[in-house]
PAZAPA-4460 file (N, C-alpha, C; in steps of 0.05 Angstrom, whole numbers, plus 32768, in hexadecimal, padded with zeros to 4 digits):
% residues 188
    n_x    n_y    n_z   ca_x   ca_y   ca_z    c_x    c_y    c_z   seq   type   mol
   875E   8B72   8721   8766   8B5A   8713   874D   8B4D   8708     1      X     A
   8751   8B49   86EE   873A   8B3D   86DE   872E   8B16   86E9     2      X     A
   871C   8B14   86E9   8714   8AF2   86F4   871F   8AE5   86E2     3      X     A
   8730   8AD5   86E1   8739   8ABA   86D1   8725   8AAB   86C7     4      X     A
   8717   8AAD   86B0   8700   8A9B   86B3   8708   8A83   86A1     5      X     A
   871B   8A7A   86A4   8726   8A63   86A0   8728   8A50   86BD     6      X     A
   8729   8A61   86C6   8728   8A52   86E0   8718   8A46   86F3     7      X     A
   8718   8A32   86F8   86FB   8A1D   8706   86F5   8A27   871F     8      X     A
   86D5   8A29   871F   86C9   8A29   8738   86D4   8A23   8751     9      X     A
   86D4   8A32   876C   86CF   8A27   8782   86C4   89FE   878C    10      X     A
   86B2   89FF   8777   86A5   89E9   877E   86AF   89D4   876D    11      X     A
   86BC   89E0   8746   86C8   89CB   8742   86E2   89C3   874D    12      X     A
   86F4   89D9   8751   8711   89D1   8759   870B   89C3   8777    13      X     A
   86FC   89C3   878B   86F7   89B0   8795   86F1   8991   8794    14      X     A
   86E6   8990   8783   86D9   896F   877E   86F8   8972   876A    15      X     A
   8708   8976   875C   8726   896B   8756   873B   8967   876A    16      X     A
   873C   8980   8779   8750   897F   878E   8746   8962   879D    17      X     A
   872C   895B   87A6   8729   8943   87B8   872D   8928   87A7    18      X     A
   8732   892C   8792   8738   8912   877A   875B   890F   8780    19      X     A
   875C   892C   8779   877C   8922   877E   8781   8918   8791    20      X     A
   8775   8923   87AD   8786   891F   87C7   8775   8905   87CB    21      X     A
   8765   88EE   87C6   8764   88DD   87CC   8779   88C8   87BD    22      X     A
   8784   88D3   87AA   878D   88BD   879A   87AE   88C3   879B    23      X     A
   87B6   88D0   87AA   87D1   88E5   87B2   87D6   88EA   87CA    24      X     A
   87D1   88F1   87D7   87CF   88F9   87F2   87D2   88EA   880B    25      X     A
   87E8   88DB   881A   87EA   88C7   8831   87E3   88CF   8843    26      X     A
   87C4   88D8   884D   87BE   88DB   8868   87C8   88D2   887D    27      X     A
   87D7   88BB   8877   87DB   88A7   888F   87F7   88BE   88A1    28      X     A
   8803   88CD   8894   8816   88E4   88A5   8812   8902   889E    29      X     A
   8801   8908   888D   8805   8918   887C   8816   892D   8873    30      X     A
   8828   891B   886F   8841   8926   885C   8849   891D   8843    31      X     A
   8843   8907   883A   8852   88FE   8829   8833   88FC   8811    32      X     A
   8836   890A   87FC   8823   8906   87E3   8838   88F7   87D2    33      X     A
   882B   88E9   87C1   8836   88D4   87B0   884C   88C8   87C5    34      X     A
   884C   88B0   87D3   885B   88B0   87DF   8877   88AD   87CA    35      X     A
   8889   88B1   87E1   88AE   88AB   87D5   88B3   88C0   87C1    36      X     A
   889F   88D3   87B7   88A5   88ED   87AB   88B9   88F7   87A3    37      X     A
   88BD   8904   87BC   88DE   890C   87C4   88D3   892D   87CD    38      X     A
   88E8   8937   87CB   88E9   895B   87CA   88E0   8967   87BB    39      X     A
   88E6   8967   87A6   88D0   8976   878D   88B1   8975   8787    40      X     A
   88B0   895B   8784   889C   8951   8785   8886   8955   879D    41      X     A
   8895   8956   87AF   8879   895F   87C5   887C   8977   87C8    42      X     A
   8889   898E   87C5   8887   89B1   87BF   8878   89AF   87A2    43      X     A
   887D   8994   8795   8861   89A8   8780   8847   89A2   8780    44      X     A
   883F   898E   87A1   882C   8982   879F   8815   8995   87B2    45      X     A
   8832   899E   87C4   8832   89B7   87D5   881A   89CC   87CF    46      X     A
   8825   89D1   87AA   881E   89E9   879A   87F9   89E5   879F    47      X     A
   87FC   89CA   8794   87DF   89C7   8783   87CA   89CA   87A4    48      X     A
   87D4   89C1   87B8   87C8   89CD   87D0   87C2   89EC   87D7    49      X     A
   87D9   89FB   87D1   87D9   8A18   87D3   87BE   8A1A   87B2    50      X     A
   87C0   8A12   879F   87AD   8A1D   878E   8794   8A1F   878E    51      X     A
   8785   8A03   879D   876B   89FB   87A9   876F   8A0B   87C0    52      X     A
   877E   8A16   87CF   8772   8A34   87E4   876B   8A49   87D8    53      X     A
   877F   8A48   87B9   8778   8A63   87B1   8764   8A6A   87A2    54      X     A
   875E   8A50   8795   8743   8A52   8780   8729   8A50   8794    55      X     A
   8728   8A43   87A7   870C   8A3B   87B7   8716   8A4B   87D7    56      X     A
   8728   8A53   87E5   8727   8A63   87F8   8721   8A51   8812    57      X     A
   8719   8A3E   880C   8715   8A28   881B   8727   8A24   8834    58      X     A
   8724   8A25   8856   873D   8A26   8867   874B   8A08   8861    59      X     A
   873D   89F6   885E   8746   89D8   8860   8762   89D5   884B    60      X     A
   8765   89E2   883C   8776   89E3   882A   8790   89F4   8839    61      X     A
   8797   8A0D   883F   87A1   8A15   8852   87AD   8A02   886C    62      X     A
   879B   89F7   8874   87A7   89E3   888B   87AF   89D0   8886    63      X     A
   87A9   89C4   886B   87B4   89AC   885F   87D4   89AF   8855    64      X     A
   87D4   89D0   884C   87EC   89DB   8844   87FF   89D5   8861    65      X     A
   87EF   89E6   886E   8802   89EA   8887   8811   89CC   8897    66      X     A
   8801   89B8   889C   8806   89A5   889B   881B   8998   8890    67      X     A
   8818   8996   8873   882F   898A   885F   8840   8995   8864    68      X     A
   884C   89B8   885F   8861   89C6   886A   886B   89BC   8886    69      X     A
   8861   89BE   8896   8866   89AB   88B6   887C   8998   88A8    70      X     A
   8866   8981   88A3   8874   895D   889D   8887   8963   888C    71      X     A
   8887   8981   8876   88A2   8977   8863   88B5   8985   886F    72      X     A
   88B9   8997   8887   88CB   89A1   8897   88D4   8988   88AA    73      X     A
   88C7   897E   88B8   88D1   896C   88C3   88E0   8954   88B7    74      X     A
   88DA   8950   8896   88DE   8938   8883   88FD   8941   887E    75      X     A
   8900   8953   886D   890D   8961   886C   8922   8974   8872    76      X     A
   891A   8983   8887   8928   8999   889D   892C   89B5   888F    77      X     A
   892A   89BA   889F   891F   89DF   889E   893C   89EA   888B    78      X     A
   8954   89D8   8880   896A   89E5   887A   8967   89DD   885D    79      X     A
   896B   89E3   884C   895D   89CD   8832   897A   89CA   881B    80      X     A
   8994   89DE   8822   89AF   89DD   8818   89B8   89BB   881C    81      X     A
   89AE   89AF   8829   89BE   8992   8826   89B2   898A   8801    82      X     A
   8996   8992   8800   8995   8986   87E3   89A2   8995   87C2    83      X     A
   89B5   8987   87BF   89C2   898E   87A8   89B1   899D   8786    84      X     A
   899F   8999   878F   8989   899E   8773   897F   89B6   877A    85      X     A
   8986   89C9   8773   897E   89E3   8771   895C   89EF   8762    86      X     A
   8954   89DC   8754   8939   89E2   874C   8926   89D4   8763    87      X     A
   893B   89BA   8774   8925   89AB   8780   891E   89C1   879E    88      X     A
   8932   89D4   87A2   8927   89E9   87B6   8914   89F9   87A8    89      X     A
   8923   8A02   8796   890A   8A1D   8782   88EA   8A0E   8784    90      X     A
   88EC   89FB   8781   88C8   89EF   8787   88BE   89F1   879E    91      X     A
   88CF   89EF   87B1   88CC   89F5   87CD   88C4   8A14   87D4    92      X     A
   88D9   8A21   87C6   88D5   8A37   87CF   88BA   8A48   87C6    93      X     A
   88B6   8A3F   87A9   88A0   8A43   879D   887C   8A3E   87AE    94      X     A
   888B   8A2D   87BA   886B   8A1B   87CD   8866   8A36   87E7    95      X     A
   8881   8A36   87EB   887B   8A3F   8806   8877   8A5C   8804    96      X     A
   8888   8A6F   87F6   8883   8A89   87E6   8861   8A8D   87DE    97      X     A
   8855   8A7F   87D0   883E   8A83   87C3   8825   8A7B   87DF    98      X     A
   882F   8A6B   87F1   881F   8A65   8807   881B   8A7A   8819    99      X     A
   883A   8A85   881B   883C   8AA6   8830   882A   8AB9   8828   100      X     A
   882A   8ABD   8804   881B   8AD0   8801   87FF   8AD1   8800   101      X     A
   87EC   8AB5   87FB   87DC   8AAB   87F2   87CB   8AA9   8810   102      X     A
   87DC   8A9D   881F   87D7   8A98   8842   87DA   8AAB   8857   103      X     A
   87E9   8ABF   884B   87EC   8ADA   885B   8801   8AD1   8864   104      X     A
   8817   8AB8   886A   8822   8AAD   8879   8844   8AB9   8879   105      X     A
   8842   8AD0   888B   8861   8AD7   888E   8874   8AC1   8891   106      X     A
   8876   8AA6   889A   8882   8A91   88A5   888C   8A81   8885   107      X     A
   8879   8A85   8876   887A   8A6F   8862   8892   8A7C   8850   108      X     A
   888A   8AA3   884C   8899   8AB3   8842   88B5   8AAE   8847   109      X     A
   88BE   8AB1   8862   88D6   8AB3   8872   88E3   8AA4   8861   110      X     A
   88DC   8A83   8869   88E8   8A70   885E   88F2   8A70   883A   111      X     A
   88DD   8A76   882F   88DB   8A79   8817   88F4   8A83   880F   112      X     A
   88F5   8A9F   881C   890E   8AB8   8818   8929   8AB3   881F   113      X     A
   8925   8A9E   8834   8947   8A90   8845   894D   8A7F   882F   114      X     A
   893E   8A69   8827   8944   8A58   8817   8951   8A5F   87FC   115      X     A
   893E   8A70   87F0   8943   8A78   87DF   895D   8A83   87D8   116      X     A
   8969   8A96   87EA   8980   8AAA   87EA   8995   8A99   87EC   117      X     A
   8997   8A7E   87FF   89A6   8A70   87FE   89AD   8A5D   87EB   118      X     A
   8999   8A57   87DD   899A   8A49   87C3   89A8   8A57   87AD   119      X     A
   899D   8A77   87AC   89A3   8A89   8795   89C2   8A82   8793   120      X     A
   89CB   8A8E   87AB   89DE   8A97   87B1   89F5   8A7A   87A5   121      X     A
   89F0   8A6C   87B4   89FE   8A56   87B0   8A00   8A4E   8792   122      X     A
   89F0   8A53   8782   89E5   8A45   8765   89ED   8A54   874F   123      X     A
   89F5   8A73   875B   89ED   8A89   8746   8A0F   8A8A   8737   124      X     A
   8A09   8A86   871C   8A28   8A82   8704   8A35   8AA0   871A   125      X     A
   8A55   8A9D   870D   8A5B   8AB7   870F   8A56   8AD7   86FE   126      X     A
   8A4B   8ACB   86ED   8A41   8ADF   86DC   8A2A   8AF2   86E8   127      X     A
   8A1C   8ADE   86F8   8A05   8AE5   8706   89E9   8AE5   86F2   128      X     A
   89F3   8AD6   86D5   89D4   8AD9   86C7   89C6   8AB1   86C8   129      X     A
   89D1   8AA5   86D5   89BB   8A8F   86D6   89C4   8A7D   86F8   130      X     A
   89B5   8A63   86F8   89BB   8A5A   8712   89C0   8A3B   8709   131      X     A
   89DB   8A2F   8711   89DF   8A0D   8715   89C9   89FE   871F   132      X     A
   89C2   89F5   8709   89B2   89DD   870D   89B6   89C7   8727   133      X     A
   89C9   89B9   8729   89CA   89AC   8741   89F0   89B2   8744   134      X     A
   89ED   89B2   8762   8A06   89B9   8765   8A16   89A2   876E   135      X     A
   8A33   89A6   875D   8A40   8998   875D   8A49   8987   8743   136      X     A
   8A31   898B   8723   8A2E   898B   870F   8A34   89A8   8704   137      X     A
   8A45   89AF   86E8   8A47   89D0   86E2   8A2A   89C7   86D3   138      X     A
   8A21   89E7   86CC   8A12   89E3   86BD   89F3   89EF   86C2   139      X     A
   89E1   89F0   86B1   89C6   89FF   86BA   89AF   89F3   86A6   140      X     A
   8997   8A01   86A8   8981   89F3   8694   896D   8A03   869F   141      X     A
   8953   8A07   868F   8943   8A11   8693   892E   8A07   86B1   142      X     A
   8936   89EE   86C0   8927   89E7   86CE   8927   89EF   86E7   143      X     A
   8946   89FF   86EC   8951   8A10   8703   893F   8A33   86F9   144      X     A
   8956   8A3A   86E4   8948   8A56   86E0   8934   8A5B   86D3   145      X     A
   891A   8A4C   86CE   88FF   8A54   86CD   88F8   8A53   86E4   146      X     A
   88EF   8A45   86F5   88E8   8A44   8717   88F2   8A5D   8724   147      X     A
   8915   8A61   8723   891D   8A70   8737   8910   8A91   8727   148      X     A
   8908   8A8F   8711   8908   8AB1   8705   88EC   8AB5   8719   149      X     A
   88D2   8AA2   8714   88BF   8AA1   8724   88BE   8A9F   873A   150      X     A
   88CF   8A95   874C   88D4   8A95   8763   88D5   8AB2   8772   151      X     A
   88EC   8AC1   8758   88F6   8ADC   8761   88D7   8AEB   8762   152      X     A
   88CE   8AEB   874D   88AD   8AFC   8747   88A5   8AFF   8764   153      X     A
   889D   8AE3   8769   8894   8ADC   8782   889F   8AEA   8797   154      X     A
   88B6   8AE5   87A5   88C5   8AF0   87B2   88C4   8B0F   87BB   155      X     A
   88C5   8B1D   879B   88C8   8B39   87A4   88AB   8B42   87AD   156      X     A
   8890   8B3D   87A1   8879   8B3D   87A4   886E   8B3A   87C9   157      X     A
   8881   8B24   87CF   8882   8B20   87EE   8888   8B2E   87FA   158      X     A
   88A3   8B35   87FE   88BA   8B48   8806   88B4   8B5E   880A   159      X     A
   88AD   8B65   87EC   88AD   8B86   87E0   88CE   8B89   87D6   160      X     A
   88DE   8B6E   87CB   88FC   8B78   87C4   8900   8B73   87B2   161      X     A
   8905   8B8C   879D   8901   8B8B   877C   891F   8B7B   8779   162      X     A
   892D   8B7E   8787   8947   8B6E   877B   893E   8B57   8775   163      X     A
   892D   8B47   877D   8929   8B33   8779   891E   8B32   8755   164      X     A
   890C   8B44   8755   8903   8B4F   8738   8919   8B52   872C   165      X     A
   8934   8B60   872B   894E   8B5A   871C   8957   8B44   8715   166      X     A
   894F   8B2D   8734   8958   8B1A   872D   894B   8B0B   870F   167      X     A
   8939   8B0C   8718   891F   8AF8   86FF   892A   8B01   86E3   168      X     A
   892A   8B24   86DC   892D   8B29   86C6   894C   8B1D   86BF   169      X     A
   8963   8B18   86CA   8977   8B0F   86C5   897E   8AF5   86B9   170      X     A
   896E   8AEE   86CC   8968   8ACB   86C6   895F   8AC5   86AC   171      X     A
   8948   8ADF   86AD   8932   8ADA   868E   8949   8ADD   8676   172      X     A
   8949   8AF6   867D   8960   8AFD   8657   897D   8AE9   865A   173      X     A
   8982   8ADB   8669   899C   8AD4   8661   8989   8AB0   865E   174      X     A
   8977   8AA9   8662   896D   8A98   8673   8961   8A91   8642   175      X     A
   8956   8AA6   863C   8945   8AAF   8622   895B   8AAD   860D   176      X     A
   8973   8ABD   8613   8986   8AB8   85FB   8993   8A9E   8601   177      X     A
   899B   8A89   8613   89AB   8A77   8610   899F   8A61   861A   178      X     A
   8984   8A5D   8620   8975   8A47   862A   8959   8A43   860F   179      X     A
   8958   8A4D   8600   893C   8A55   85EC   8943   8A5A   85CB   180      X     A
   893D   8A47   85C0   893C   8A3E   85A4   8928   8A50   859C   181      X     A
   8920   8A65   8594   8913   8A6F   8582   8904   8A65   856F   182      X     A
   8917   8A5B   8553   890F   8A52   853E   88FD   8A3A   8541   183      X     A
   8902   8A28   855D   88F2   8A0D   8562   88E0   8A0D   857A   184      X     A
   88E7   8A26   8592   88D9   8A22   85AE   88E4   8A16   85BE   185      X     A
   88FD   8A03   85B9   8909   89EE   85C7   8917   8A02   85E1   186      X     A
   8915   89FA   85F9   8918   8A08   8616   892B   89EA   861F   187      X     A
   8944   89F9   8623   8956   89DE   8631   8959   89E2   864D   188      X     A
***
């Protein structure tokens, strides 16, 4: 794999990551970034933690991860089907997926893969080519099946389960003809 050389130093993505997390970050439990967030919002804050491990390798980042995962399990609970918003798991699952692989972390994986399947499952049209946006509303948008196609990437890469890879491409082409304006770029 070729070096990203777009991508910042060890030493700069440090001196950012500590900007953010002073001005973000509620040490006072460490769980809650931006406080009152919600669910989404802290799986994508999740991310930017998992990315400062990955660009700088740094353990403090990792434990900071591990931590937050802790407090948003306990915030939360380990079952994540009570929340009706099907993209607001896919961020979740996204955090913790990319942490398993990134952290070596079979635990983060697990979850990733439970969540996930239960979400799919629950969300997925009958057609089987996109996923309900929030359930209980009909209906879909790119903010469910762009996440979940990446999710799947993720997923099988973990696993080793190409179905998951079926999944993504399904999502994509049906996701490309009826979510994607062409002539303008417009993505609904």
């Amino acid at each position: 794999q070729e070096n990203n050389q777009a991508a910042p130093t060890p030493e700069i993505a440090d001196k950012i990551f500590a900007a953010w997390k002073e001005k973000y970050y509620d040490s006072r439990t460490g769980d809650e970034i931006i406080p009152n967030e919600g669910f989404w919002g802290v799986a994508e804050m999740m991310e930017i933690v998992v990315d400062a491990y990955e660009v700088t390798g740094d353990l403090k980042y990792a434990n900071m991860f591990s931590e937050m995962y802790n407090q948003f399990l306990v915030k939360y609970g380990h079952e994540w089907m009570w929340n009706d918003f099907n993209d607001d798991i896919t961020w979740m699952v996204l955090a913790c997926v990319r942490a398993g692989i990134i952290l070596n972390n079979q635990t983060n994986i697990n979850k990733a893969k439970d969540q996930f399947d239960k979400m799919y499952e629950r969300a997925i049209h009958a057609n089987g080519s996109w996923l309900t946006w929030k359930m209980g509303v009909p209906g879909t948008n790119s903010c469910i099946n762009g996440p979940a196609m990446v999710a799947c990437c993720y997923l099988a890469r973990a696993t080793n389960n190409n179905n998951y890879y079926t999944k993504a491409v399904k999502l994509y082409n049906w996701s490309k003809n009826n979510l994607f304006v062409p002539e303008t770029g417009e993505v609904y």
